[in-house]
N, C-alpha and C positions, 0 to 999 in steps of 0.2 A: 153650569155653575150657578149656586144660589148664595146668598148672604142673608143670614137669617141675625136677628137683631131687637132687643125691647126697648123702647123710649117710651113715653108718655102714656104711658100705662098700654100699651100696644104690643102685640105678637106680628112683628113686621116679616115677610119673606120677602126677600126681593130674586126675582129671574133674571140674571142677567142681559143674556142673549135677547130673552123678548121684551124685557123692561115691565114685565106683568110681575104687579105690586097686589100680595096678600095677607090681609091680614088676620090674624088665626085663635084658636083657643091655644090656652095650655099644651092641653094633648095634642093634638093637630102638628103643634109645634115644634114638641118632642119628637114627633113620630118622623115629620121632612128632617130632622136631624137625621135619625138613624135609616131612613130609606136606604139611601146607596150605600150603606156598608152594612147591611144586617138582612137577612133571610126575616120572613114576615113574623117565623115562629119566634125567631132572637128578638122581634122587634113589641108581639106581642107580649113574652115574660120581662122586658125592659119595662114596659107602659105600666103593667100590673103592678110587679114591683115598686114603683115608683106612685102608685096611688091605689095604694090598697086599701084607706079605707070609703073610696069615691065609689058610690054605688052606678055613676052613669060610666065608668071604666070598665067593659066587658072586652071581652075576645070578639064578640060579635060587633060594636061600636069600632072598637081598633081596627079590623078587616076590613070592615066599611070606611073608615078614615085611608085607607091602603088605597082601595078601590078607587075613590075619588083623586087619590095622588097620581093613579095610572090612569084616569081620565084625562087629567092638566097636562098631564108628559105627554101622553098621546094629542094632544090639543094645540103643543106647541107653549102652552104656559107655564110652563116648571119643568126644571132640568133642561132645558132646551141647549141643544150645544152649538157651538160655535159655528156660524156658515160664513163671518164674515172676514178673515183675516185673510184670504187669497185677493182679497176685491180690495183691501188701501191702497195700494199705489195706483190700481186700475180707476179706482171712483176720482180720485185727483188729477189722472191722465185728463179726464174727460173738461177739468176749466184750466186747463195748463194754457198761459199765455191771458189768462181774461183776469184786468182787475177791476174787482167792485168796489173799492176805498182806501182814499186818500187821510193819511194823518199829517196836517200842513202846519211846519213850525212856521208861525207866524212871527215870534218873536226868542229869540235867543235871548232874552233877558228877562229880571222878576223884576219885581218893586218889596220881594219878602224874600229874605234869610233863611230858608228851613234849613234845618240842620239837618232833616235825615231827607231832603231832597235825591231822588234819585238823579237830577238831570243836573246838576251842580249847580243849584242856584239859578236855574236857566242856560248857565253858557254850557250844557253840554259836553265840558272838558275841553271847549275851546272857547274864538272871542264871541264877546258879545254883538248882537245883528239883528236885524227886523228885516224881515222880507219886503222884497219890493212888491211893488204892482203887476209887471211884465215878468214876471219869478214866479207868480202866483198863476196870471194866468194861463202862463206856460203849464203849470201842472193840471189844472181843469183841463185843459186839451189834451194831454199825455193820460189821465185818464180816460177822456172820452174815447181816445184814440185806442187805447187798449181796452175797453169795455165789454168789446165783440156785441152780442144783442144784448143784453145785461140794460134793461130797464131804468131802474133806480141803483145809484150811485151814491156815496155815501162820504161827505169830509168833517173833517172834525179839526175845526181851531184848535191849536193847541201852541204851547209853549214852553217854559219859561212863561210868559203871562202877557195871553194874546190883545189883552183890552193895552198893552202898551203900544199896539199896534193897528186899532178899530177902526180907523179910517181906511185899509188896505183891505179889512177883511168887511168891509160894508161893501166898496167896490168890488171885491172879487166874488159878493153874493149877487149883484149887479151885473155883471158878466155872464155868469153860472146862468141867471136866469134870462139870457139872451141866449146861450149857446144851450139852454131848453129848446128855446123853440124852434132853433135850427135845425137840432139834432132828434130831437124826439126823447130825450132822456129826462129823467128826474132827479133832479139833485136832492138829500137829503144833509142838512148842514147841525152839526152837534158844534157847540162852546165850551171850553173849562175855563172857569176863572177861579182866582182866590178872592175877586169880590172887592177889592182895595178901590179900585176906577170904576162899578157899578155907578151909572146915576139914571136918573129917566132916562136918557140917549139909549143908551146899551138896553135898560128894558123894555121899553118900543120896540127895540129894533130887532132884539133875541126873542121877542114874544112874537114876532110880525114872520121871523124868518127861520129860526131855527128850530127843529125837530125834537131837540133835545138841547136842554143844556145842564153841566156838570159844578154844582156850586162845593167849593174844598171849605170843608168844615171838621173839625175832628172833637167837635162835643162840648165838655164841660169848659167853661172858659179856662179855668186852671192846667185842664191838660192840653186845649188848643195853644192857649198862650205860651205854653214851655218850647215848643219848635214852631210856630209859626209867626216867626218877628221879623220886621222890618230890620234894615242894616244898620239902623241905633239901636236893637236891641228889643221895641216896645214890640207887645205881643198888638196883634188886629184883631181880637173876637171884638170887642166893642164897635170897632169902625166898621165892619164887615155886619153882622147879625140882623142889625136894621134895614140895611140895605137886602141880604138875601132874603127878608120876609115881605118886604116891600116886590120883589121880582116874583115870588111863590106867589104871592099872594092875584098880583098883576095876570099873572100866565095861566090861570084858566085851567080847561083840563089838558095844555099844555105836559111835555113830558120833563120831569126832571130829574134830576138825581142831586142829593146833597151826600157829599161823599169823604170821606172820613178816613185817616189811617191811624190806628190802635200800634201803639208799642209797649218794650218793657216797661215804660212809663205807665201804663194805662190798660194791661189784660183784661182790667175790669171796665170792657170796653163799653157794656150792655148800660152801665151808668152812663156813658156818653150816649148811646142811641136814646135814653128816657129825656134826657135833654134835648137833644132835635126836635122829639116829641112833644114834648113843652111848650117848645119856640115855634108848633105849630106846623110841624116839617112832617110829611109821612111818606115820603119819595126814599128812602135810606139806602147807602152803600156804607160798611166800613171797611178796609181793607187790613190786614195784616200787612207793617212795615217788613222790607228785604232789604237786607244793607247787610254789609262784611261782620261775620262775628268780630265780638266784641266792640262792636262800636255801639255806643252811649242809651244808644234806643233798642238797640237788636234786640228780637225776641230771644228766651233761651228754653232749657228742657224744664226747667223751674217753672217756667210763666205756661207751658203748656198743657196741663192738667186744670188751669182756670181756665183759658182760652176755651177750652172745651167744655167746662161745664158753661159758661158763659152762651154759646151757643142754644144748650139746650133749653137753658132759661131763658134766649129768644125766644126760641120756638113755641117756648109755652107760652110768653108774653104774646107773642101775637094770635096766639090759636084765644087767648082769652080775650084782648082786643076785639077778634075777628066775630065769637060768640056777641060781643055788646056790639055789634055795629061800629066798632071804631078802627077799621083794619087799618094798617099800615102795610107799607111795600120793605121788601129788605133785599139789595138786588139777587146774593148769593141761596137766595130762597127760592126764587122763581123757577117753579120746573111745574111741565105741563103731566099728568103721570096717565092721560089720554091719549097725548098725541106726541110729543116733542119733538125734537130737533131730529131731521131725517137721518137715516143712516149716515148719508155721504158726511153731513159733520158731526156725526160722532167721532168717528173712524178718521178724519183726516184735521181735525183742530181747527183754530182760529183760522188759518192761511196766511200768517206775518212771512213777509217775501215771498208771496206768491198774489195771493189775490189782493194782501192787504200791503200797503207798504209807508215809508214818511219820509217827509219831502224835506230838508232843510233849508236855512233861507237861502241859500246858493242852488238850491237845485237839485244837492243830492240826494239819493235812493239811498235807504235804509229798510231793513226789514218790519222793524216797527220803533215806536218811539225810545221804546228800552235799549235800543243797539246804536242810535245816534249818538258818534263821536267816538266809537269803536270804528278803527277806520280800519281793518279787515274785513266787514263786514258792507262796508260799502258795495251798493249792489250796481250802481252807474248813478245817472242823472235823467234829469227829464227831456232833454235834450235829444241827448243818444240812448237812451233807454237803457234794459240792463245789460249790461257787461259783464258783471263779473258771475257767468253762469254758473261755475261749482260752486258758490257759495248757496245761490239759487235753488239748485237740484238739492246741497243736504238741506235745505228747509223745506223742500216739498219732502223729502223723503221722512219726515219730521209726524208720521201718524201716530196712532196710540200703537200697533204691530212694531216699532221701530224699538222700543224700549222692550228689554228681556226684563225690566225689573218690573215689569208693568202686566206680565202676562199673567201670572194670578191672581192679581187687584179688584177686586169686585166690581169697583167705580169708575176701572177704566174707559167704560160707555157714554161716561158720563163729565169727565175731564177731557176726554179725546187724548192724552197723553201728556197735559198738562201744557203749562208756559211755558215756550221758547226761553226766553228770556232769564223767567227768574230760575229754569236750568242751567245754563249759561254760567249766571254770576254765584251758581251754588257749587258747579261741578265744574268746570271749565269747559263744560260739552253741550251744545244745543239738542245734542238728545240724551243727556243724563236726563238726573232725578233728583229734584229738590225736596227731598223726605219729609223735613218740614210742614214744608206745603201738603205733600199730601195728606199727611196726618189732618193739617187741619181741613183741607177739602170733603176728605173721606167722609167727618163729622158733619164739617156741613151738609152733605147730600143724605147723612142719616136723619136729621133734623127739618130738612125741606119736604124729604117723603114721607115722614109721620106726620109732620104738618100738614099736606095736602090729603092723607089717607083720614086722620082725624076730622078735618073739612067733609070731607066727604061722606064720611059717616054719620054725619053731623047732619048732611043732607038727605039720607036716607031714610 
């Protein structure tokens, strides 16, 4: 399977199976079109045809263009077919039982209003709560205990909005880093905040210890401030912006992300990313909002033909950036087109309720943070660990192979089969397909690979 495609002034093929990214002339381009459905002689009256009056277009040029096509296929580079769809459930067999990361509600509550909040404001659909101490450190040891060898380890403060609860989560970094040395493990510790409780404390303390931290920002003040307000009402870009420039600025070559969600408010999302830019920020996520049609914010089929060109006008913005020395990061760009992510996760996803899972402040198991407060999905607690195995097994079963809607997808390599989750609240099945999404991921992965093949050419 190939997916052949122009952006940025570029003749992109991409190989699916081998992930061998090339890019072509004209002709070149025309011709991998007609390869597998045309006999060489159909293939050369098509080319001629088609540029008659090009002097470098012969019979002998085309045959030789043929020739180097049956070189790639024989090479493993193009057309290459599928070896791996026997091996998902088998390559998942092999960490059944091992989790490498914890997503630890630290606190069931906000200090901010969103309105397109997925976790309802923090309470998750239920009350509000801050995890204790001995809740917290019970789950550091429920993963170390399920870890198996597994090295580094991975948690991520999260909430509702964790700095409501920073004293718990300083001492359960405190812990963390005592039950290192006992155990031989490596904790690596991620933050999200909205930024409202940032002050020196929190930046000392997130620059000193965390890995990563996650600042929510959604761009222009106008369109931050319409859902991101306090329980009077008042929008927070002003209280927030000083403070997260003050923490970016603090944190060195520290990792971060300032992370952002675009709605039908806002498809013209790319004007919020020039504003982060402004404010000095070049760590960038934004996310597409998911929330029930017709609600206030939802994206719709209107807002999606900007969406998408909006993309591609990143990608030129940052190719033109990246030409002055001024790059910037944009997370859903980041693809390696050398080496990437191994087979085993291509083919078998994120691992929410398997390797990955979220801890509530009581203790329980969740598949990932998107499913707390769905209490079918409860998977046990840290305590007695998981319990409820069928739910278990359909998320391991949960690879890119598991979706029939996914098998002639060009990108499936590259989604792994997409989000648990935002399938879920699309289709009512953790292994539907939320089309939506795809569409716009497809885009994005057109956009990140002209981007990195432009780089590269660039280097050449």
């Amino acid at each position: 399977m190939i997916h052949s495609y122009k952006l940025g002034g570029l003749n992109i093929v991409l190989d699916i199976f081998s992930g061998s990214v090339h890019v072509v002339d004209d002709v070149a381009f025309d011709i991998i079109g007609l390869y597998e459905s045309h006999s060489r002689d159909e293939i050369v009256d098509v080319i001629l045809a088609k540029y008659p009056d090009s002097p470098d277009v012969t019979r002998e040029e085309i045959l030789e263009c043929c020739d180097s096509i049956d070189e790639l296929r024989a090479a493993g580079k193009l057309f290459t077919p599928d070896t791996f769809s026997d091996k998902a459930d088998k390559l998942k067999e092999k960490t059944s039982g091992v989790i490498k990361a914890l997503c630890l509600h630290v606190a069931h509550t906000c200090n901010l209003n969103c309105s397109y909040c997925f976790a309802s404001q923090g309470k998750y659909h239920g009350d509000r709560a801050v995890m204790s101490l001995e809740v917290g450190k019970r789950a550091l040891d429920f993963l170390i205990e399920n870890s198996g060898s597994r090295h580094n380890l991975e948690v991520d403060f999260f909430g509702g909005e964790p700095l409501m609860n920073f004293d718990v989560v300083k001492e359960l970094v405190a812990y963390a880093r005592q039950r290192e040395k006992e155990t031989g493990k490596n904790f690596r510790f991620t933050l999200t905040t909205n930024g409202v409780l940032v002050d020196d404390d929190v930046i000392e303390f997130s620059n000193r210890e965390m890995s990563n931290v996650v600042l929510s920002l959604d761009g222009r003040k106008s369109v931050h401030d319409r859902y991101r307000v306090d329980y009077a009402g008042n929008g927070s870009w002003e209280r927030i912006v000083p403070k997260f420039q003050k923490f970016v600025k603090a944190r060195g070559d520290k990792g971060y992300y300032m992370r952002g969600t675009f709605t039908h408010a806002n498809p013209d999302f790319l004007e919020d990313i020039k504003e982060m830019l402004d404010l000095g920020f070049t760590e960038l996520s934004m996310e597409p909002v998911v929330s029930a049609p017709g609600d206030e914010g939802a994206l719709t089929d209107e807002d999606l033909p900007i969406v998408m060109e909006q993309y591609e006008k990143l990608a030129e913005l940052m190719l033109e950036r990246h030409r002055e020395g001024k790059p910037f990061t944009f997370y859903h760009y980041m693809i390696d087109l050398k080496g990437g992510p191994c087979i085993y996760k291509r083919i078998s996803g994120c691992g929410s309720g398997t390797e990955y899972m979220a801890v509530t402040p009581w203790g329980d198991l969740y598949p990932c943070h998107q499913f707390v407060g769905e209490e079918k999905f409860k998977l046990g607690n840290i305590w007695d660990g998981v319990t409820n195995t069928e739910t278990q097994k359909e998320f391991a079963s949960c690879n890119v192979y598991a979706r029939p809607e996914c098998a002639d997808c060009w990108a499936k390599l590259y989604c792994s089969g997409g989000c648990a989750a935002n399938a879920y609240h699309a289709t009512g099945s953790v292994r539907g397909v939320y089309k939506y999404g795809c569409e716009l991921f497809r885009k994005r992965m057109e956009c990140a690979i002209m981007l990195e093949a432009a780089k590269t050419l660039d280097e050449e």
